[in-house]
Wavefront OBJ file of the C-alpha trace (Angstrom):
o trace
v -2.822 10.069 -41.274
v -5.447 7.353 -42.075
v -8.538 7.123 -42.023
v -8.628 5.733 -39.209
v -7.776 9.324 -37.597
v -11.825 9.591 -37.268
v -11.861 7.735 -33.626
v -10.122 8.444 -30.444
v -9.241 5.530 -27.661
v -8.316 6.075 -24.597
v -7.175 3.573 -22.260
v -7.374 4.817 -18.593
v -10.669 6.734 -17.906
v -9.026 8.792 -14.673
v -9.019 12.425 -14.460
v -6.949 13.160 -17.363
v -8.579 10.551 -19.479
v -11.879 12.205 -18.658
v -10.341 15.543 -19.762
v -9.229 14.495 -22.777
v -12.269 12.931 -23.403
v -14.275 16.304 -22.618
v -11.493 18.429 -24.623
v -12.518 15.874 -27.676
v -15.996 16.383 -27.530
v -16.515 19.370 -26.485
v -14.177 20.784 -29.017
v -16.115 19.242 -32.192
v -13.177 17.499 -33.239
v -15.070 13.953 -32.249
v -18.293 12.952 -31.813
v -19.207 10.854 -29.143
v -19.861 8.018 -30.896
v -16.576 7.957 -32.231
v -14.583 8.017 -28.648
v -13.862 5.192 -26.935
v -12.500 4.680 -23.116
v -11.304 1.501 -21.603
v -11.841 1.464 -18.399
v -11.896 -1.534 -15.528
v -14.187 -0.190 -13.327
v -17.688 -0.765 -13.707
v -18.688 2.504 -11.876
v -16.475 4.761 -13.610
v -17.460 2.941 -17.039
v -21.384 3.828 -16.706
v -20.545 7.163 -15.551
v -17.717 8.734 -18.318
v -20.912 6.562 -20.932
v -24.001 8.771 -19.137
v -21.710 11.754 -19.074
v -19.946 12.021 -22.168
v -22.408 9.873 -24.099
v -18.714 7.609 -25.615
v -18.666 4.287 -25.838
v -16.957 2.222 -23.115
v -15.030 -1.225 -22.564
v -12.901 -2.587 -20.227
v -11.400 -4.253 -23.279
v -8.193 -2.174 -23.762
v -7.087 -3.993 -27.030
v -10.599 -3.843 -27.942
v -10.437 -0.174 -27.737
v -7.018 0.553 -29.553
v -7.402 -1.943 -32.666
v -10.351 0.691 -33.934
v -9.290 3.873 -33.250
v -6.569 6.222 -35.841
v -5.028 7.529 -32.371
v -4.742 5.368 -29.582
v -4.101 8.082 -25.819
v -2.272 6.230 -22.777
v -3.820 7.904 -19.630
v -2.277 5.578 -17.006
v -0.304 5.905 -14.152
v 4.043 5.133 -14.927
v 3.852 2.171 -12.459
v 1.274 -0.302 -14.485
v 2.175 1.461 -17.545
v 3.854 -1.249 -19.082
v 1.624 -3.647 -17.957
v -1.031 -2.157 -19.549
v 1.338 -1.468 -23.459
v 2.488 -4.641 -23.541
v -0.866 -6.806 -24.424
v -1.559 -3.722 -26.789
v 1.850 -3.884 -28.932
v 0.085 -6.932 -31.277
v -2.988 -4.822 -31.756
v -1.240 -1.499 -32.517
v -0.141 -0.563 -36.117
v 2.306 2.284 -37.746
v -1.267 3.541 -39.289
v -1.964 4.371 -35.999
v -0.744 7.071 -33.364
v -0.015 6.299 -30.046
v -0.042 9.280 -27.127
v 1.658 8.652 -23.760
v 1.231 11.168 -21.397
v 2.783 8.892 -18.686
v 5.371 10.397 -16.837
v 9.279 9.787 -17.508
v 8.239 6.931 -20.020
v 10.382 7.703 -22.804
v 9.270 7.578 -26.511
v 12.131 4.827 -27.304
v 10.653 2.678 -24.195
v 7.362 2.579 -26.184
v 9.242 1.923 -29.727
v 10.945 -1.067 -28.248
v 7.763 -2.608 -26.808
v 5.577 -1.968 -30.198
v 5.911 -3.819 -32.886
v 7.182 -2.140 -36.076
v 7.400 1.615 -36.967
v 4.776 2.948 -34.763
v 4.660 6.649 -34.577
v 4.756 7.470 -30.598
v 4.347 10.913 -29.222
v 4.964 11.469 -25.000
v 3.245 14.647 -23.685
v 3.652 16.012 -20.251
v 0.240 17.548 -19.262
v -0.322 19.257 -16.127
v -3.148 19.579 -14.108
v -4.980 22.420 -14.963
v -5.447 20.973 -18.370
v -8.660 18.873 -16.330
v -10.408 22.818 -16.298
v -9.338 23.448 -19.777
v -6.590 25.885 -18.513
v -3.692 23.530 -18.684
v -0.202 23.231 -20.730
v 0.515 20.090 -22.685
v 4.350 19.515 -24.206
v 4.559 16.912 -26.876
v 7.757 15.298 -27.905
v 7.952 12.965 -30.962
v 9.471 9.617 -31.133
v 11.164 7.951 -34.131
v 8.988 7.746 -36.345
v 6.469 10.521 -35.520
v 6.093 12.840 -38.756
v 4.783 16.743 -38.564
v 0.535 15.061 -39.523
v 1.136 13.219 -36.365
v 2.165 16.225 -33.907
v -0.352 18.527 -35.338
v -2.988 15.464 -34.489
v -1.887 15.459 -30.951
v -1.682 18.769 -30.720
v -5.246 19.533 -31.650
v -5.987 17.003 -28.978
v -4.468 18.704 -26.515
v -5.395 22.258 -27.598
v -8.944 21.638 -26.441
v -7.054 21.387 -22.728
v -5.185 24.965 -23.307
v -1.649 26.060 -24.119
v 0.817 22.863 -26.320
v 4.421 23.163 -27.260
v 6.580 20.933 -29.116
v 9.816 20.413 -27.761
v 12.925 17.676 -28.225
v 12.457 15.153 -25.838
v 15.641 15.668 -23.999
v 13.539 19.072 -22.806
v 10.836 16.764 -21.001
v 12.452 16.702 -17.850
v 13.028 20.301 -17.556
v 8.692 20.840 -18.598
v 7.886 18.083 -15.808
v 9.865 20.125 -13.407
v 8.255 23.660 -14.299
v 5.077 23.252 -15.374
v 4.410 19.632 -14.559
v 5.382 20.181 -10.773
v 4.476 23.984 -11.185
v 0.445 23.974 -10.004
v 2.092 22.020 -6.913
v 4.456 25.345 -6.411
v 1.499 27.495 -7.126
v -0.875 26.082 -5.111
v 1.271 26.359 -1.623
v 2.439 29.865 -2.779
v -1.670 30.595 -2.569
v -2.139 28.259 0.708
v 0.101 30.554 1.919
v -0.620 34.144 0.919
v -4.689 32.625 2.408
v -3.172 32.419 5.341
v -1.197 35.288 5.284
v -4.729 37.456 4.886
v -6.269 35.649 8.196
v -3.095 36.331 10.137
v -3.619 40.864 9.622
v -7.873 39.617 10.716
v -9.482 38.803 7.475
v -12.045 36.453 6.771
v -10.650 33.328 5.348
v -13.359 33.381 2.460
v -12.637 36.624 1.847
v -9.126 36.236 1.613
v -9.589 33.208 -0.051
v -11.070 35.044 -2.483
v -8.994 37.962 -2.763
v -5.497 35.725 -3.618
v -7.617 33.952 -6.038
v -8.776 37.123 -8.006
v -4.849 38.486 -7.245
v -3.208 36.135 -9.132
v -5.390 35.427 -12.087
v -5.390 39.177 -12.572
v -2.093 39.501 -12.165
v -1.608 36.573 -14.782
v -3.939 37.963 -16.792
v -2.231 41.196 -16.647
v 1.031 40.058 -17.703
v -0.068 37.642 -20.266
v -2.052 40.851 -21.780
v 1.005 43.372 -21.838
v 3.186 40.737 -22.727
v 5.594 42.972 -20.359
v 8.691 41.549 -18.275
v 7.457 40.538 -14.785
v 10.031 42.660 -13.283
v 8.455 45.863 -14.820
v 5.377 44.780 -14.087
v 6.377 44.537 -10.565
v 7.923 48.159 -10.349
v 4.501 49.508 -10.912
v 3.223 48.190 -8.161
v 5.550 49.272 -5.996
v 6.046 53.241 -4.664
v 9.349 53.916 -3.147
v 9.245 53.548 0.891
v 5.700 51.732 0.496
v 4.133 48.440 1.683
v 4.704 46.876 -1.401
v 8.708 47.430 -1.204
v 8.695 46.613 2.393
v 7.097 43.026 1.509
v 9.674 42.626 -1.398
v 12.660 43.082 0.882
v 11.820 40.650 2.819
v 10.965 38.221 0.480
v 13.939 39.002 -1.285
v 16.057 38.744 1.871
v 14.412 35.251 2.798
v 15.643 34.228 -0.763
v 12.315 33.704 -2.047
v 13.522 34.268 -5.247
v 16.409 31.461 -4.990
v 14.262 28.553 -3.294
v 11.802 28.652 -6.112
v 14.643 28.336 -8.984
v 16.047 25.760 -6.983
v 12.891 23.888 -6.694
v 12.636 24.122 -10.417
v 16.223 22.220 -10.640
v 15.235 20.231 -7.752
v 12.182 18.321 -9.397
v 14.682 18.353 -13.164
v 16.835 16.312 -11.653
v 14.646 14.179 -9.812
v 12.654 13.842 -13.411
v 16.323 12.545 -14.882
v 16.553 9.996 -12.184
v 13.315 8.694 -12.719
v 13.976 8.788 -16.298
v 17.313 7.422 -16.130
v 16.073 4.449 -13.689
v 13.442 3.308 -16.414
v 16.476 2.748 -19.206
l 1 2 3 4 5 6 7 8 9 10 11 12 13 14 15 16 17 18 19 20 21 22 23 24 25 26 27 28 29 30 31 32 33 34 35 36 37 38 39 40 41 42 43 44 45 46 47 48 49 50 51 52 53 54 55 56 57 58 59 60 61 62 63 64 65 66 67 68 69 70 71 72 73 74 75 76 77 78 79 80 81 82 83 84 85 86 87 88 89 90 91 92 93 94 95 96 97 98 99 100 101 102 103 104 105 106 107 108 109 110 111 112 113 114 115 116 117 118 119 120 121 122 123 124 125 126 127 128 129 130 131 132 133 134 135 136 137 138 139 140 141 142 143 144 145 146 147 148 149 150 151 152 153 154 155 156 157 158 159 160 161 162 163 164 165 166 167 168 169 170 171 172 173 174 175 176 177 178 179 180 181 182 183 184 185 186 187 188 189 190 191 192 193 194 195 196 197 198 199 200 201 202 203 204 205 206 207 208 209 210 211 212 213 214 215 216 217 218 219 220 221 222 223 224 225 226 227 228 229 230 231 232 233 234 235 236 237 238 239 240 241 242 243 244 245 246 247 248 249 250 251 252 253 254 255 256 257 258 259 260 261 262 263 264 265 266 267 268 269 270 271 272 273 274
Protein backbone atom coordinates (compact mmCIF):
# COMPACT_ATOMS: atom_id res chain seq x y z
CA UNK A 1 0.00 0.00 0.00
CA UNK A 2 0.88 3.72 -0.53
CA UNK A 3 1.05 6.27 1.22
CA UNK A 4 -1.80 7.30 0.42
CA UNK A 5 -3.32 4.44 2.81
CA UNK A 6 -3.34 7.43 5.57
CA UNK A 7 -7.04 8.74 4.44
CA UNK A 8 -10.31 7.05 4.15
CA UNK A 9 -13.27 8.28 1.56
CA UNK A 10 -16.37 7.32 1.64
CA UNK A 11 -18.89 8.08 -0.83
CA UNK A 12 -22.47 7.57 0.55
CA UNK A 13 -22.83 8.95 4.15
CA UNK A 14 -26.09 6.48 4.98
CA UNK A 15 -26.16 4.20 7.81
CA UNK A 16 -23.39 2.04 6.86
CA UNK A 17 -21.27 4.88 5.69
CA UNK A 18 -21.77 6.43 9.10
CA UNK A 19 -20.65 3.10 10.64
CA UNK A 20 -17.77 2.80 8.90
CA UNK A 21 -16.98 6.12 9.53
CA UNK A 22 -17.48 5.59 13.47
CA UNK A 23 -15.60 2.02 13.22
CA UNK A 24 -12.59 4.33 11.64
CA UNK A 25 -12.45 6.72 14.22
CA UNK A 26 -13.33 5.28 16.94
CA UNK A 27 -10.93 2.49 16.38
CA UNK A 28 -7.68 4.86 16.15
CA UNK A 29 -6.93 3.64 12.87
CA UNK A 30 -7.92 7.37 11.38
CA UNK A 31 -8.15 10.52 12.65
CA UNK A 32 -10.83 12.63 11.80
CA UNK A 33 -9.15 14.87 9.87
CA UNK A 34 -8.07 12.31 7.66
CA UNK A 35 -11.79 10.84 6.75
CA UNK A 36 -13.66 12.11 4.24
CA UNK A 37 -17.59 11.50 3.29
CA UNK A 38 -19.32 12.61 0.19
CA UNK A 39 -22.47 13.16 0.75
CA UNK A 40 -25.45 15.18 -1.32
CA UNK A 41 -27.42 16.18 1.33
CA UNK A 42 -26.80 19.25 3.04
CA UNK A 43 -28.42 18.04 6.35
CA UNK A 44 -26.76 14.84 6.58
CA UNK A 45 -23.35 16.64 5.52
CA UNK A 46 -23.35 19.14 8.68
CA UNK A 47 -24.43 16.43 10.84
CA UNK A 48 -21.82 13.16 10.08
CA UNK A 49 -19.06 16.92 10.18
CA UNK A 50 -20.53 17.99 13.97
CA UNK A 51 -20.64 14.34 14.86
CA UNK A 52 -17.68 12.70 13.72
CA UNK A 53 -15.66 15.90 13.44
CA UNK A 54 -14.52 14.40 9.25
CA UNK A 55 -14.43 16.45 6.62
CA UNK A 56 -17.36 16.50 4.17
CA UNK A 57 -18.19 17.19 0.33
CA UNK A 58 -20.74 16.47 -1.88
CA UNK A 59 -17.88 16.25 -4.35
CA UNK A 60 -17.55 12.44 -4.78
CA UNK A 61 -14.45 12.61 -7.14
CA UNK A 62 -13.27 15.22 -4.90
CA UNK A 63 -13.34 12.79 -2.13
CA UNK A 64 -11.75 9.62 -3.85
CA UNK A 65 -8.73 11.39 -5.79
CA UNK A 66 -7.14 11.98 -2.00
CA UNK A 67 -7.77 9.18 -0.14
CA UNK A 68 -5.29 5.51 -0.22
CA UNK A 69 -8.81 3.60 0.11
CA UNK A 70 -11.70 4.82 -1.53
CA UNK A 71 -15.38 2.74 0.47
CA UNK A 72 -18.63 2.58 -1.87
CA UNK A 73 -21.58 2.84 0.64
CA UNK A 74 -24.40 3.18 -1.92
CA UNK A 75 -27.38 1.54 -2.67
CA UNK A 76 -26.97 -1.38 -6.05
CA UNK A 77 -29.53 0.71 -8.04
CA UNK A 78 -27.42 4.20 -8.51
CA UNK A 79 -24.37 2.29 -7.94
CA UNK A 80 -23.07 2.64 -11.22
CA UNK A 81 -24.13 5.92 -11.60
CA UNK A 82 -22.28 6.99 -8.91
CA UNK A 83 -18.53 4.59 -10.16
CA UNK A 84 -18.67 5.69 -13.35
CA UNK A 85 -17.62 9.63 -13.00
CA UNK A 86 -15.09 8.15 -10.36
CA UNK A 87 -13.22 5.54 -12.79
CA UNK A 88 -10.87 8.75 -14.24
CA UNK A 89 -10.08 9.79 -10.71
CA UNK A 90 -9.32 6.32 -9.29
CA UNK A 91 -5.77 4.76 -9.53
CA UNK A 92 -4.22 1.02 -8.97
CA UNK A 93 -2.36 2.96 -5.89
CA UNK A 94 -5.55 3.08 -4.55
CA UNK A 95 -8.16 0.52 -3.00
CA UNK A 96 -11.55 0.55 -3.80
CA UNK A 97 -14.33 -1.21 -1.24
CA UNK A 98 -17.84 -2.03 -2.52
CA UNK A 99 -20.06 -3.20 -0.11
CA UNK A 100 -22.97 -2.89 -2.64
CA UNK A 101 -24.95 -5.78 -2.94
CA UNK A 102 -24.59 -8.46 -5.91
CA UNK A 103 -22.13 -5.94 -7.68
CA UNK A 104 -19.48 -8.18 -8.63
CA UNK A 105 -15.71 -7.35 -8.33
CA UNK A 106 -15.25 -7.88 -12.31
CA UNK A 107 -18.32 -5.28 -12.82
CA UNK A 108 -16.10 -2.72 -10.99
CA UNK A 109 -12.74 -3.88 -12.96
CA UNK A 110 -14.46 -3.28 -16.23
CA UNK A 111 -15.72 0.21 -15.32
CA UNK A 112 -12.15 1.40 -13.73
CA UNK A 113 -9.58 2.21 -15.58
CA UNK A 114 -6.42 0.07 -15.33
CA UNK A 115 -5.40 -2.49 -12.61
CA UNK A 116 -7.34 -1.22 -9.77
CA UNK A 117 -7.37 -3.45 -6.80
CA UNK A 118 -11.31 -3.91 -5.91
CA UNK A 119 -12.51 -5.71 -2.87
CA UNK A 120 -16.74 -6.40 -2.50
CA UNK A 121 -17.79 -7.02 1.15
CA UNK A 122 -21.19 -8.09 2.23
CA UNK A 123 -21.85 -6.37 5.63
CA UNK A 124 -24.87 -6.90 7.55
CA UNK A 125 -26.65 -4.84 9.73
CA UNK A 126 -25.55 -5.23 13.01
CA UNK A 127 -22.18 -4.07 11.91
CA UNK A 128 -24.06 -0.19 12.45
CA UNK A 129 -23.80 -1.31 16.61
CA UNK A 130 -20.39 -2.65 16.16
CA UNK A 131 -21.75 -6.27 16.43
CA UNK A 132 -21.89 -7.05 12.78
CA UNK A 133 -20.13 -9.64 10.20
CA UNK A 134 -18.36 -8.29 7.16
CA UNK A 135 -17.15 -10.96 4.20
CA UNK A 136 -14.62 -9.57 1.84
CA UNK A 137 -13.90 -11.08 -1.50
CA UNK A 138 -10.96 -9.86 -3.67
CA UNK A 139 -11.04 -8.94 -7.23
CA UNK A 140 -8.25 -9.31 -9.82
CA UNK A 141 -5.89 -7.56 -8.80
CA UNK A 142 -6.41 -7.32 -5.00
CA UNK A 143 -3.06 -8.59 -3.22
CA UNK A 144 -2.99 -10.02 0.65
CA UNK A 145 -1.79 -5.69 1.92
CA UNK A 146 -5.06 -4.90 0.36
CA UNK A 147 -7.46 -7.51 2.25
CA UNK A 148 -5.75 -7.04 5.49
CA UNK A 149 -6.53 -3.04 4.83
CA UNK A 150 -10.13 -3.78 4.42
CA UNK A 151 -10.24 -6.01 6.88
CA UNK A 152 -9.02 -3.75 9.62
CA UNK A 153 -11.73 -1.50 8.33
CA UNK A 154 -14.23 -3.67 8.90
CA UNK A 155 -12.94 -5.22 12.15
CA UNK A 156 -13.85 -2.03 13.98
CA UNK A 157 -17.70 -3.22 12.90
CA UNK A 158 -17.12 -6.94 14.46
CA UNK A 159 -16.53 -10.41 13.04
CA UNK A 160 -14.65 -10.38 8.84
CA UNK A 161 -13.97 -13.40 6.75
CA UNK A 162 -12.37 -13.74 3.52
CA UNK A 163 -13.98 -15.89 1.20
CA UNK A 164 -13.86 -16.60 -2.90
CA UNK A 165 -16.31 -14.57 -4.38
CA UNK A 166 -18.36 -17.31 -5.83
CA UNK A 167 -19.25 -17.78 -1.78
CA UNK A 168 -20.94 -14.17 -1.74
CA UNK A 169 -24.21 -15.28 -2.55
CA UNK A 170 -24.39 -17.98 -0.09
CA UNK A 171 -23.01 -14.98 2.96
CA UNK A 172 -25.84 -12.53 1.54
CA UNK A 173 -28.30 -15.28 2.08
CA UNK A 174 -27.15 -16.28 5.76
CA UNK A 175 -25.85 -13.58 7.34
CA UNK A 176 -26.77 -10.77 5.01
CA UNK A 177 -30.59 -11.74 5.13
CA UNK A 178 -29.95 -13.44 8.62
CA UNK A 179 -30.83 -10.27 11.22
CA UNK A 180 -34.11 -10.22 8.92
CA UNK A 181 -34.65 -14.13 10.06
CA UNK A 182 -33.63 -13.20 13.52
CA UNK A 183 -35.52 -10.41 14.07
CA UNK A 184 -39.15 -12.14 13.22
CA UNK A 185 -37.94 -15.28 15.12
CA UNK A 186 -37.81 -12.54 18.27
CA UNK A 187 -41.14 -10.60 17.01
CA UNK A 188 -42.42 -13.75 17.49
CA UNK A 189 -41.22 -15.48 20.65
CA UNK A 190 -42.46 -11.31 22.13
CA UNK A 191 -45.50 -12.26 21.25
CA UNK A 192 -45.48 -15.60 22.24
CA UNK A 193 -44.73 -14.24 26.10
CA UNK A 194 -47.99 -11.80 25.92
CA UNK A 195 -50.13 -14.63 24.62
CA UNK A 196 -49.39 -17.09 28.42
CA UNK A 197 -50.21 -12.96 30.20
CA UNK A 198 -46.90 -11.30 30.32
CA UNK A 199 -46.10 -7.86 30.04
CA UNK A 200 -44.92 -7.02 26.63
CA UNK A 201 -41.83 -5.05 28.13
CA UNK A 202 -41.15 -7.66 30.15
CA UNK A 203 -41.19 -10.16 27.64
CA UNK A 204 -39.62 -7.95 25.45
CA UNK A 205 -37.01 -8.03 27.61
CA UNK A 206 -36.77 -11.49 28.55
CA UNK A 207 -36.27 -12.83 24.56
CA UNK A 208 -33.77 -10.14 24.32
CA UNK A 209 -31.60 -11.30 27.35
CA UNK A 210 -32.59 -15.18 26.02
CA UNK A 211 -30.93 -15.04 23.02
CA UNK A 212 -27.85 -13.00 23.60
CA UNK A 213 -27.21 -15.37 26.47
CA UNK A 214 -27.85 -18.12 24.70
CA UNK A 215 -25.40 -16.74 21.91
CA UNK A 216 -23.17 -15.87 24.29
CA UNK A 217 -23.31 -19.22 25.75
CA UNK A 218 -22.54 -21.08 22.74
CA UNK A 219 -20.01 -18.79 21.35
CA UNK A 220 -18.22 -19.31 24.96
CA UNK A 221 -18.29 -23.27 25.01
CA UNK A 222 -17.67 -23.34 21.53
CA UNK A 223 -20.12 -26.54 21.95
CA UNK A 224 -22.49 -27.99 19.07
CA UNK A 225 -25.91 -26.28 19.33
CA UNK A 226 -27.51 -29.56 19.49
CA UNK A 227 -25.73 -30.40 22.84
CA UNK A 228 -26.28 -27.31 23.98
CA UNK A 229 -29.87 -27.82 23.44
CA UNK A 230 -30.05 -31.29 25.31
CA UNK A 231 -29.18 -29.49 28.45
CA UNK A 232 -31.88 -27.58 28.44
CA UNK A 233 -34.17 -30.00 28.00
CA UNK A 234 -35.37 -32.84 30.88
CA UNK A 235 -37.10 -35.78 29.46
CA UNK A 236 -41.13 -35.34 29.55
CA UNK A 237 -40.55 -31.45 30.33
CA UNK A 238 -41.75 -28.13 28.84
CA UNK A 239 -38.78 -27.69 27.03
CA UNK A 240 -39.25 -31.14 24.97
CA UNK A 241 -42.87 -30.50 24.63
CA UNK A 242 -42.02 -27.04 22.77
CA UNK A 243 -39.33 -28.88 20.62
CA UNK A 244 -41.81 -31.41 19.29
CA UNK A 245 -43.77 -29.17 18.08
CA UNK A 246 -41.48 -27.06 16.54
CA UNK A 247 -39.91 -29.91 15.15
CA UNK A 248 -43.22 -31.30 13.87
CA UNK A 249 -44.17 -27.79 12.26
CA UNK A 250 -40.75 -28.22 10.42
CA UNK A 251 -39.25 -25.35 11.99
CA UNK A 252 -36.12 -26.74 11.42
CA UNK A 253 -36.71 -27.22 7.46
CA UNK A 254 -38.36 -23.66 6.67
CA UNK A 255 -35.36 -21.91 8.07
CA UNK A 256 -32.73 -24.01 5.82
CA UNK A 257 -34.93 -23.42 3.10
CA UNK A 258 -35.06 -19.78 3.64
CA UNK A 259 -31.32 -19.85 3.69
CA UNK A 260 -31.45 -21.45 -0.05
CA UNK A 261 -34.33 -19.34 -0.75
CA UNK A 262 -32.54 -15.82 -0.46
CA UNK A 263 -28.97 -17.90 -2.29
CA UNK A 264 -30.72 -18.24 -5.10
CA UNK A 265 -32.48 -15.14 -5.25
CA UNK A 266 -28.76 -13.50 -4.55
CA UNK A 267 -27.62 -15.58 -7.96
CA UNK A 268 -30.43 -14.07 -9.87
CA UNK A 269 -29.71 -10.75 -8.90
CA UNK A 270 -26.19 -11.44 -9.52
CA UNK A 271 -26.66 -13.17 -12.66
CA UNK A 272 -29.12 -10.26 -14.00
CA UNK A 273 -26.26 -7.59 -13.46
CA UNK A 274 -23.73 -9.68 -16.01
Amino acid sequence: MTALSNRLAVIGGGAMGEALVAGAVRSGRYSPETVIVSEPREDRRRYLQERWQVCTTADNREAAKSAGIVVLAVKPQVFFHVMEPLAAVIAPEQLLISVAAGITTSQMEKVLKGPVPVIRVMPNTPCLVGKGAAVLARGTHAAAEHVQAAKQLFDALGFTAEVPETSLDGVTALSGSGPAYVFLILEALIEGGVRVGLPRDLSRQLVLHTVAGAVEMMTETGQHPAVLKEMVTSPGGTTACALEHLEAAGLRGILVQAVVKAWERAQELSGAKE
